[in-house]
N, C-alpha and C positions, 0 to 999 in steps of 0.2 A: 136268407130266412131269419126271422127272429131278429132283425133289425132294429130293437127299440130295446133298452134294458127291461123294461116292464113287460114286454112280450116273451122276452127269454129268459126272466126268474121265475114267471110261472111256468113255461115250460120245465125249466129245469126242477121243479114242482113237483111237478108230474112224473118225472122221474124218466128215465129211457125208451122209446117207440121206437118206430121204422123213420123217425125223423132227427133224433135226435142220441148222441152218445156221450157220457161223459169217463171222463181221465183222471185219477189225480196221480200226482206227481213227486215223486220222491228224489230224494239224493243220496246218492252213493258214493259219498265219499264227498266229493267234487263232481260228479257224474250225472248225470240226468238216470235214473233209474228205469229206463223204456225198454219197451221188446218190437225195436222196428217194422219185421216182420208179421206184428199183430197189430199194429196203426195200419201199415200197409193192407192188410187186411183189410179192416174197417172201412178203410177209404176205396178201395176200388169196389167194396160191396155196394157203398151207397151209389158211386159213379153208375154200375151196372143194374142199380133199380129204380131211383129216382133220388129228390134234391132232398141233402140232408146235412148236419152239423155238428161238430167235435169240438168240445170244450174241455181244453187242460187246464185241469184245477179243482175241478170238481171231484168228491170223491161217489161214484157212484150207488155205493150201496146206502149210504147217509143222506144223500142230496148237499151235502155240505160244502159250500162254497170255501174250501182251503186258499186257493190262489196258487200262485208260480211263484218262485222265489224269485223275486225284483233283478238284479243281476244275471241270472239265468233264462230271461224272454228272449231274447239276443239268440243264444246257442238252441232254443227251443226252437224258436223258427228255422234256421236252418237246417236241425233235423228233421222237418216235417218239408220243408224243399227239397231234402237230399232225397225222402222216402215217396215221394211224389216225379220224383224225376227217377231214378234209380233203380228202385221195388218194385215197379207198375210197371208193367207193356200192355197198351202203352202208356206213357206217363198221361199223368192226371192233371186239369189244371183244378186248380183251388185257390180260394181268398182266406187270406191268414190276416187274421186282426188283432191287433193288441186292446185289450178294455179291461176297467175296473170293474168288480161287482162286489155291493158289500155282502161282507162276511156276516157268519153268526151274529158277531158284537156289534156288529150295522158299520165298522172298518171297512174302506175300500182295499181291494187285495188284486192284482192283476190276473187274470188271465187268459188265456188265447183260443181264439173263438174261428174256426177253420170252415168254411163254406163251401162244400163238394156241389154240383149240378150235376144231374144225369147226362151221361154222354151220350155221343154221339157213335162212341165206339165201345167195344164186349173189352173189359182190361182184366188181365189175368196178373195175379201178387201172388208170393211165395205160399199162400194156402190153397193155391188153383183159379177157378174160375167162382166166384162167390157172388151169392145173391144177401140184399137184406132183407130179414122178415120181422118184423116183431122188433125187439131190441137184442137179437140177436143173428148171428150172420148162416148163412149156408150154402155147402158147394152142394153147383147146380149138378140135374144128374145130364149125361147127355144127348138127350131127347129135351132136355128145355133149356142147352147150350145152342145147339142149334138150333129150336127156334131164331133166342135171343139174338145169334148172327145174324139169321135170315131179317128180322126186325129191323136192327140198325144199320144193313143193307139196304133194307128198304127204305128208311128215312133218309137214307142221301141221294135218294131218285129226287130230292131238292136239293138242288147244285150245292157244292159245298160253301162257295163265295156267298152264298143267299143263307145259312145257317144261322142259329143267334150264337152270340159267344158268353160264355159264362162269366156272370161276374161283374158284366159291363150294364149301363145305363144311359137314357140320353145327355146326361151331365156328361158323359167322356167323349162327347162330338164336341170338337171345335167348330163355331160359326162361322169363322173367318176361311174354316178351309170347305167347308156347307157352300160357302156363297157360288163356288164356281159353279156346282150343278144347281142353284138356285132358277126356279120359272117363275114366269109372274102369274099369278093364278090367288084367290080371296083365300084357299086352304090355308090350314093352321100349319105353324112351323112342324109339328108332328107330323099334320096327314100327309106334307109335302116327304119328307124322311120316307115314311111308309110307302107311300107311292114309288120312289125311287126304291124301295128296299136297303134303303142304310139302315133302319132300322126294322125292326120285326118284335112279332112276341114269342116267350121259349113255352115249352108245355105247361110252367106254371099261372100263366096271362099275366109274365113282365114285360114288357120293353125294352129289349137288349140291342146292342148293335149286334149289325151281323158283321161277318167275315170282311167284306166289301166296305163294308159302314167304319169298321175300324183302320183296313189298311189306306183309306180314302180320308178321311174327316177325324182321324185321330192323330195327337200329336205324337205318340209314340205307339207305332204298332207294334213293335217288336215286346212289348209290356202285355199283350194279351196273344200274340201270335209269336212262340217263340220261333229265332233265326228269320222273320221278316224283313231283312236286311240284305243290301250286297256287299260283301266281302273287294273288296279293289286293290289288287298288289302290282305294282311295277317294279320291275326284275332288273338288272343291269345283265346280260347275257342271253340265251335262250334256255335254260335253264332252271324251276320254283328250287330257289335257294336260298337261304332266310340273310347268307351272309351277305348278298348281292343283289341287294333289295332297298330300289333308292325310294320306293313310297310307299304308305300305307293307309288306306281307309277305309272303316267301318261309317259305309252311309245307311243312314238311317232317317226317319220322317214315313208322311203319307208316298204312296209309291209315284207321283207325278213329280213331288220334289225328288225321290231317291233317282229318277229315269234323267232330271238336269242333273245331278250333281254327281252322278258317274258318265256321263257325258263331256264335265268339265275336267273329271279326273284324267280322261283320257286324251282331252285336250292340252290336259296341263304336263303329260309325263312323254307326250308321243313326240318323234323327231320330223324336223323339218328339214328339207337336202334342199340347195339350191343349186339350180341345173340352169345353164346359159346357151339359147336356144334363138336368135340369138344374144336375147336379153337375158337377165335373173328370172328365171320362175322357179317358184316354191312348190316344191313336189312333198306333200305330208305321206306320213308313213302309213294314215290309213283315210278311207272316206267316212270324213263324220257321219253327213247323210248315211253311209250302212251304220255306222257303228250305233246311231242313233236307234235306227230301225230294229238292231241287233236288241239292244238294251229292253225297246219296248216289249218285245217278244218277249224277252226272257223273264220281264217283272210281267206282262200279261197275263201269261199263258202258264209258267211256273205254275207246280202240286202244292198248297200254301197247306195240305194237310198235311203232309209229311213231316215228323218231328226229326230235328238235328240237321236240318238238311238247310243251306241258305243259298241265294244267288252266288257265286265266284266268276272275278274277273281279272285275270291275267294278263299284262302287258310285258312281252318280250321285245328285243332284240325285232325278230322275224317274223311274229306272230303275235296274234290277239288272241287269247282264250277267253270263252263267257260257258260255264256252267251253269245247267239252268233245272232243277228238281223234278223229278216227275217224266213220265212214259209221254207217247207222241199222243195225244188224245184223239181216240174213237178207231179209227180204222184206217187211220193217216197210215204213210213209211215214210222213210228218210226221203226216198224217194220222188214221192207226191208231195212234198214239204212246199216246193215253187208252183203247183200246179192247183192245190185247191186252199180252202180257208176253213178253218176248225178251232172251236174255242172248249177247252175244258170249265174256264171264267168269265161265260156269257154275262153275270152283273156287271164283272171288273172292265172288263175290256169296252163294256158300253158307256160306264163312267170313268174311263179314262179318255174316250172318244170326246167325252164333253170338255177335258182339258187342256187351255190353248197351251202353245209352243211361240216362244220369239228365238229360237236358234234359228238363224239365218242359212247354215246350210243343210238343214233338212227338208227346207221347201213345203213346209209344210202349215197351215194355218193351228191346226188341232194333232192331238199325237198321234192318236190315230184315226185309220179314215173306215177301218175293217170292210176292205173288200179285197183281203187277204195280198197287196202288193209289196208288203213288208219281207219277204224271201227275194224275191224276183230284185228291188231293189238294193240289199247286201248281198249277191249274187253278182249280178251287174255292176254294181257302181266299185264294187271289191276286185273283182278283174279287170276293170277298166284299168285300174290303180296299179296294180301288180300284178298281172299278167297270169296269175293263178286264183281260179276259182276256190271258192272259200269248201269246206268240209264240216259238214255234220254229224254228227257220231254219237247212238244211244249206246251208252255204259252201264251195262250189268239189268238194262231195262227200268232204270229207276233215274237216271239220270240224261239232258241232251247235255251234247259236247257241241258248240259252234267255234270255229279254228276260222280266224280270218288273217292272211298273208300278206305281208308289212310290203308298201312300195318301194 
């Protein structure tokens, strides 16, 4: 909002609404002079009623464009990440900008310009559950708490991979990673996006990526979806011990690059026995083809709402582990896991269908084929290898556990 310095000194003109707050900024000592607690505030009110904006530096009762003191933007942003990550459940995402704006004496003075959007979830900060009205905040009573539940419960009856994400625009899709769901069709590079739902618009008629749009066609999702990344540690022993730990990688990228590149991880750390039969044959510790299948699930079908939470992949001695976030989706069990097909990420999983594979033993032309064979084949091709079928396991109901057993 207020994207132009000419749109937001008149704003700030104007003085304080339901769209706008401003801060100014004092020093104590060496200290940033804040009351966390009351920014926290502010921000999960605007989260919880619609798209609004915090500017430190200004002093509010004067309109007086003061600024931040030059040396102190640095530590200012981070306290406004720590009180967005930390103060909020759940946390908030926001855009923190650094800009000049001249002062009384027409001097340019910095200061930091914070861009909340309406969520998509109710976030409760140490003042409660808080609405904004006016230019000023208030806890709801609760008769219009739960509404507001019941609301944004409702709003996610549109998948969440299909949501727009705050903050973003069609400038944060990369073309080159567009090309692979690219059709040939006269539509403009937008209405093709819109059609595929990489993009969408939010309540204010922008243009946002969605959920889908960003972990597919962005070069870092993990910058708007935090922990969209897999975690990959190989272990020397059977044991997660940090001391006995010959590899480590945080993969990251769009999730068709992160589904090869923890595939090579595990190529690259897993053991090969040579057994003479009665020639040399290489017997691997596990079946790419499952491990491959394993992976796509896990980045598929994975809760990408859930905050804190990331893919983990563990390579033992004996075992494979893959952590994957998020309950079994709809009315699935552990059980029916090999038996039917269910998707929580119907956008994802249909554009990741569109993207090819050259790993040669997964047999496969595209990653996936979604007629739910992806169980059935790390089941199968994991016994054939070692003689014990692999194990499933939800944890605490927020978590799958896939265990697959080394040959």
């Amino acid at each position: 909002m207020f994207d132009t310095k000419t749109e937001l000194l008149e704003k700030i003109n104007l003085s304080e609404d339901s769209e706008l707050e401003l801060k100014r900024i004092r020093l104590k000592g060496e200290k940033i002079d804040i009351t966390r607690s009351n920014i926290a505030d502010e921000i999960a009110a605007f989260a919880n009623t619609a798209d609004g904006v915090i500017i430190f530096g200004v002093d509010d009762k004067t309109k007086l464009i003061e600024g931040v003191p030059p040396h102190k933007l640095d530590e200012l942003e981070t306290i406004i990440r720590d009180i967005v990550n930390d103060a909020i459940n759940p946390p908030v995402s926001v855009k923190i900008i650094k800009m000049n704006l001249p002062n009384i004496n027409g001097d340019s003075v910095p200061v930091l310009k914070v861009d909340i959007s309406k969520s998509l979830f109710v976030h409760e900060s140490p003042g409660g559950y808080l609405l904004r009205i006016g230019s000023s905040k208030r806890r709801m009573q609760p008769e219009a708490l739960a509404r507001l539940f019941q609301q944004r419960s409702q709003t996610r009856i549109i998948r969440f991979d299909e949501q727009p994400i705050a903050n973003t625009s069609i400038s944060d899709l990369n073309k080159n990673l567009f090309e692979k769901f690219y059709f040939e069709t006269n539509d403009s590079f937008e209405t093709i996006c819109k059609k595929l739902k990489i993009i969408t618009k939010d309540d204010a008629g922008y243009n946002r990526l969605t959920v889908a749009g960003v972990l597919l066609c962005a070069d870092n999702p993990e910058k708007f979806i935090a922990d969209a990344f897999i975690e990959a540690v190989a272990y020397k022993g059977v044991t997660r011990d940090a001391n006995y730990q010959n590899d480590a990688k945080k993969i990251t990228g769009p999730l068709d690059k992160q589904i090869i590149e923890a595939v090579k991880f595990v190529k690259a750390n897993m053991k090969i026995k040579a057994i003479k039969n009665p020639g040399r044959i290489d017997k691997p510790q596990f079946s790419i083809r499952a491990v491959f299948e394993a992976i796509v699930n896990a980045v598929a079908h994975r809760d990408y709402s859930i905050f804190g939470s990331k893919i983990r992949l563990f390579i033992f001695d004996d075992r494979l582990e893959i952590y994957s976030p998020g309950t079994i989706p709809n009315s699935m069990t552990i059980e029916s896991l090999s038996l039917r097909q269910s998707t929580r990420n119907e956008l994802i999983t249909s554009l990741i269908a569109r993207c090819k594979i050259d790993i040669t033993e997964t047999k496969r032309q595209f990653m996936m084929e979604k007629r739910g064979e992806g169980v059935p084949i790390i089941i199968s091709e994991s016994e054939k290898l070692s003689g014990k079928k692999p194990i499933y396991q939800l944890i605490d109901n927020a978590e799958l556990l896939l265990t697959v057993y080394s040959g």
